[in-house]
N, C-alpha and C positions, 0 to 999 in steps of 0.2 A: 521699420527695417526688420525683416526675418531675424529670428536671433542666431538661425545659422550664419550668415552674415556677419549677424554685430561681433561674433565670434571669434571671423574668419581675421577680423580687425583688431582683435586684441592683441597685446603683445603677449608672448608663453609667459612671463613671470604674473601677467597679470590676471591670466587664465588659472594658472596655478592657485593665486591668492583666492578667486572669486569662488573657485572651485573647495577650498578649506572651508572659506567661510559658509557656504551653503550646506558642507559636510558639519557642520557644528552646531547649525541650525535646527538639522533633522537627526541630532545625538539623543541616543532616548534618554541617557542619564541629566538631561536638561527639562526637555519634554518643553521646551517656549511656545510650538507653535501649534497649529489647528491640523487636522489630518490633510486637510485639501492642500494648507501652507506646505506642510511638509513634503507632501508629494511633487508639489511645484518644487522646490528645492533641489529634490531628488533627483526629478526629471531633468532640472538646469544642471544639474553635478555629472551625472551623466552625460549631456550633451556636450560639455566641457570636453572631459574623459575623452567623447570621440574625437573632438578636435584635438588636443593634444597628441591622439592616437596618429589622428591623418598626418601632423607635422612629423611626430617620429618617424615615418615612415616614410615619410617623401624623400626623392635625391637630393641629397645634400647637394649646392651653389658650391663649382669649385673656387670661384672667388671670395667667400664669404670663410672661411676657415680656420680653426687655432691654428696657427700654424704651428703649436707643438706636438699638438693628438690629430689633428686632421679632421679634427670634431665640427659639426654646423653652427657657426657663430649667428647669435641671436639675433634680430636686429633688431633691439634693442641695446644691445653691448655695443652695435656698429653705431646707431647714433650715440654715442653716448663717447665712442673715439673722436667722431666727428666733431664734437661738440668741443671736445677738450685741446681739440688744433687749432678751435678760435679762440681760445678765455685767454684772459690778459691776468687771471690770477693764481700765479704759480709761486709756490711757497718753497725756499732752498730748506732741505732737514739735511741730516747726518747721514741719512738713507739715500739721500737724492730729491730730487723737486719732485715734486705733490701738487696736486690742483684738487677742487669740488667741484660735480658737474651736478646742477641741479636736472632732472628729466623725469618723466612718468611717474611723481609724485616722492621719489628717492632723492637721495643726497648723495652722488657715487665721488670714491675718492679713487684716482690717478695715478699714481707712481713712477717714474723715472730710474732707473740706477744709476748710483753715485757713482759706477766706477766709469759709466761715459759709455758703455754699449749692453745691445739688448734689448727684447720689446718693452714697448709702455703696456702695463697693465692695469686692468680696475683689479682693487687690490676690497673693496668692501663697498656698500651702501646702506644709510641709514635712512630709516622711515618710520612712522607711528608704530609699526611692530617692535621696534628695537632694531641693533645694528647686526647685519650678516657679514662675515667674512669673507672673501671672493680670491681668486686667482685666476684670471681670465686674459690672458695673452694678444694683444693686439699683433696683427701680421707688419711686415718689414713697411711696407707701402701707407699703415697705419700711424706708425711709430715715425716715420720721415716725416709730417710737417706739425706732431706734437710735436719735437724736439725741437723744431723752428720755432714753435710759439713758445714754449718753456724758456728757450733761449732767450726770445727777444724779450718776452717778462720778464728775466733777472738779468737785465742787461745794465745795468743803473746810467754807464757811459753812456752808451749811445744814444739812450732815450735825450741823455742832457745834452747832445752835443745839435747843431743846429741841422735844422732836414738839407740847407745846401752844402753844410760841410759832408754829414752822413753821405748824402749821393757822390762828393767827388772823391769819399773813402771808397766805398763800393764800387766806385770806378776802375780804382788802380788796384782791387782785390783778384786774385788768381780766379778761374773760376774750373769745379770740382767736377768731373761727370762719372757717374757708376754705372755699369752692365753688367747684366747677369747673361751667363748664355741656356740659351733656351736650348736641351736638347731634343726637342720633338719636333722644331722646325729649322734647327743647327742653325741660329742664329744670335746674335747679340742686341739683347733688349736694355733700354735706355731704364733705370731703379731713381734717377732721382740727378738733378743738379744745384750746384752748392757752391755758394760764393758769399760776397758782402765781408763782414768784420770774423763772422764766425765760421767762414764755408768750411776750414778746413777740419774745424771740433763737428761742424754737422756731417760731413763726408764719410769721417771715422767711426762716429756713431751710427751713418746706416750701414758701415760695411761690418761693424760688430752687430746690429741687427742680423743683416742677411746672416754671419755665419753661425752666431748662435742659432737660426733656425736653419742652419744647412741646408739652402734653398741652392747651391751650385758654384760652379764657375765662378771667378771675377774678374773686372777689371775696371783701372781705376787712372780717369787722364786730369790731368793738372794744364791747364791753355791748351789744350791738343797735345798733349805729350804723356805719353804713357807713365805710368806712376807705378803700375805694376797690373800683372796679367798672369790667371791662372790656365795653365793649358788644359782644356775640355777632355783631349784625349787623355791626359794621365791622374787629373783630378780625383782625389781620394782614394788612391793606389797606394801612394804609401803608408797610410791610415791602416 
């Protein structure tokens, strides 16, 4: 494979890394390697440098985004939400539930907020280098089915109780639906549905998602029956 290619395949944190280490290789205050080695290096650090260039500069995915800064979410950070909606290992602290996603040779930790709304964040990852700090914002649609898996990991009830009692619980459970309205196609878009033991703590938790990221409008039905509705037309007027 071309190395522009093998390149194109890397993820940026890991471009970044590969990129030091070949900057450190050709430090003259080391002087490790042969003139030809070095130049290889040089050349690979470079090549790097452009790829990194070409991503800075591409259009940002309006799907892929913080949704605090509006910044192009890695993707690498997007697996790494992905990941943390399926793990069954969620840990309750004093801060909120916490998970470890192993991925791309890091250790990334998770976060939740204790106080029940808001995005899930990777909050740091650890690797042979040592540990980084991180603050990186998962979008509303991210943070809806960690909070489902968070949930059902510290569930200790339900896990214990039998799969046919669970289902004829979840039967007679209300069930939660969100919309956000879209104002580019003056419509009402379907953000998530929520029922079972928990629907009503997961409902509340994405409708504190949406609004700490000020994503619009809402509204919010319990069986078909409206829970509450924000009107589009006077939305953030009184603000």
């Amino acid at each position: 494979m071309p190395r522009s290619e093998h390149l194109a395949d890397m993820s940026t944190e890991g471009l970044r890394e590969q990129r030091d280490a070949c900057l450190r290789l050709i430090d003259v205050r080391y002087d490790r390697c042969s003139e030809s080695v070095t130049e290889y290096h040089a050349d690979y650090a470079d090549r790097i440098s452009d790829e990194l260039d070409r991503r800075n500069n591409a259009q940002p995915t309006p799907n892929r985004t913080n949704p605090l800064t509006e910044e192009p979410m890695d993707t690498t950070h997007a697996a790494v939400f992905t990941a943390a909606a399926h793990t069954t290992t969620w840990k309750s602290t004093n801060i909120g539930p916490t998970t470890e996603i192993s991925h791309n040779g890091y250790k990334w930790t998770i976060d939740l907020p204790a106080e029940g709304h808001g995005p899930a964040r990777i909050t740091g990852r650890h690797g042979y280098g040592g540990t980084e700090i991180l603050d990186i914002c998962a979008t509303p649609e991210q943070t809806a089915p960690i909070v489902e898996a968070a949930v059902d990991a510290l569930r200790p009830a339900a896990a214990a109780r039998p799969a046919h009692r669970r289902q004829r619980w979840d039967a007679t459970c209300p069930v939660y639906r969100l919309q956000r309205w879209d104002a580019f196609d003056e419509v009402w878009v379907d953000r998530g549905t929520f029922t079972g033991e928990r629907g009503q703590l997961n409902a509340d938790f994405a409708v504190g998602s949406e609004r700490a990221s000020d994503t619009g409008p809402l509204r919010m039905f319990k069986d078909g029956e409206v829970v509450f509705a924000d009107d589009p037309a006077t939305y953030g007027l009184d603000g």
